[in-house]
C-alpha positions as CSV (number, residue, x, y, z in Angstrom):
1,X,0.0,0.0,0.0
2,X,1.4,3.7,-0.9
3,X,1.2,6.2,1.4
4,X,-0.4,8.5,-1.4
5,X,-3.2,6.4,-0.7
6,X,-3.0,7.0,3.0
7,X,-3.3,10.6,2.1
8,X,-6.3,10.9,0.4
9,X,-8.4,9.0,3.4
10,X,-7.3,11.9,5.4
11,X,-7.5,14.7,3.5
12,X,-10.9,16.9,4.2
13,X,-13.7,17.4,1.1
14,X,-13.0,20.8,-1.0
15,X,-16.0,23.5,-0.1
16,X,-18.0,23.8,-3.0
17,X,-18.7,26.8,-5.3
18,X,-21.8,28.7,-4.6
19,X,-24.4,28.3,-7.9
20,X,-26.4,31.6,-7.0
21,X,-25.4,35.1,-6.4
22,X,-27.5,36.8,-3.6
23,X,-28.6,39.2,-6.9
24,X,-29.7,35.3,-8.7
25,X,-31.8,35.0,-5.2
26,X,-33.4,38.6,-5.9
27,X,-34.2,37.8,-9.4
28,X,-35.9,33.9,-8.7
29,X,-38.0,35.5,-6.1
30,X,-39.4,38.4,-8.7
31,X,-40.2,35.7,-11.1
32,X,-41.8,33.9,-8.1
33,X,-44.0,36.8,-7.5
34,X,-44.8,37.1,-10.8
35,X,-45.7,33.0,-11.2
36,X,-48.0,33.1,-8.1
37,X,-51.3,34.8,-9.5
38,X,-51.1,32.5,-12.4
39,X,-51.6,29.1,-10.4
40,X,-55.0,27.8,-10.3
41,X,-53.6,24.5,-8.1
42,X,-53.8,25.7,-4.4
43,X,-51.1,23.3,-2.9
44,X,-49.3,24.1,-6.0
45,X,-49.8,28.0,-4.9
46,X,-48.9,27.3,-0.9
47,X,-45.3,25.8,-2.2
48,X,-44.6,28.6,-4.4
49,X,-45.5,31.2,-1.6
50,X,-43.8,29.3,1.0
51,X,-40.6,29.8,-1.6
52,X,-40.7,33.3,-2.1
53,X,-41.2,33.5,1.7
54,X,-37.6,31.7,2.1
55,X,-36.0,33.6,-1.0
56,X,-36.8,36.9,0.9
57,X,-35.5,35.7,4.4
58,X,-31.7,35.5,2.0
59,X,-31.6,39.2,1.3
Protein backbone atom coordinates (compact mmCIF):
# COMPACT_ATOMS: atom_id res chain seq x y z
CA UNK A 1 0.00 0.00 0.00
CA UNK A 2 1.37 3.69 -0.93
CA UNK A 3 1.24 6.18 1.35
CA UNK A 4 -0.42 8.50 -1.35
CA UNK A 5 -3.22 6.44 -0.72
CA UNK A 6 -3.02 6.98 3.03
CA UNK A 7 -3.34 10.62 2.13
CA UNK A 8 -6.29 10.89 0.45
CA UNK A 9 -8.39 9.05 3.44
CA UNK A 10 -7.26 11.91 5.41
CA UNK A 11 -7.53 14.68 3.47
CA UNK A 12 -10.95 16.93 4.18
CA UNK A 13 -13.68 17.37 1.07
CA UNK A 14 -13.03 20.78 -0.97
CA UNK A 15 -15.97 23.48 -0.09
CA UNK A 16 -17.96 23.82 -3.01
CA UNK A 17 -18.73 26.78 -5.31
CA UNK A 18 -21.80 28.65 -4.56
CA UNK A 19 -24.39 28.31 -7.93
CA UNK A 20 -26.40 31.59 -7.02
CA UNK A 21 -25.35 35.14 -6.40
CA UNK A 22 -27.53 36.85 -3.64
CA UNK A 23 -28.58 39.19 -6.94
CA UNK A 24 -29.74 35.33 -8.66
CA UNK A 25 -31.79 34.99 -5.16
CA UNK A 26 -33.45 38.64 -5.87
CA UNK A 27 -34.23 37.84 -9.42
CA UNK A 28 -35.86 33.88 -8.67
CA UNK A 29 -38.04 35.50 -6.13
CA UNK A 30 -39.35 38.44 -8.68
CA UNK A 31 -40.24 35.68 -11.09
CA UNK A 32 -41.83 33.86 -8.10
CA UNK A 33 -43.96 36.80 -7.50
CA UNK A 34 -44.78 37.09 -10.82
CA UNK A 35 -45.72 33.00 -11.21
CA UNK A 36 -48.00 33.08 -8.14
CA UNK A 37 -51.27 34.76 -9.48
CA UNK A 38 -51.12 32.54 -12.38
CA UNK A 39 -51.59 29.09 -10.35
CA UNK A 40 -54.95 27.76 -10.32
CA UNK A 41 -53.59 24.51 -8.15
CA UNK A 42 -53.80 25.69 -4.39
CA UNK A 43 -51.10 23.27 -2.89
CA UNK A 44 -49.26 24.08 -6.00
CA UNK A 45 -49.81 27.97 -4.93
CA UNK A 46 -48.90 27.32 -0.91
CA UNK A 47 -45.34 25.77 -2.17
CA UNK A 48 -44.60 28.62 -4.43
CA UNK A 49 -45.50 31.24 -1.59
CA UNK A 50 -43.83 29.34 1.04
CA UNK A 51 -40.56 29.79 -1.58
CA UNK A 52 -40.74 33.32 -2.12
CA UNK A 53 -41.20 33.45 1.73
CA UNK A 54 -37.60 31.68 2.09
CA UNK A 55 -36.02 33.60 -0.99
CA UNK A 56 -36.84 36.85 0.88
CA UNK A 57 -35.46 35.74 4.39
CA UNK A 58 -31.71 35.46 1.97
CA UNK A 59 -31.64 39.22 1.33
Amino acid sequence: MSQDSGNRETSQPHRSRAVFSLEDFALIKEAVRHYIPQLTDDSLALKYSNLYHRLGRID
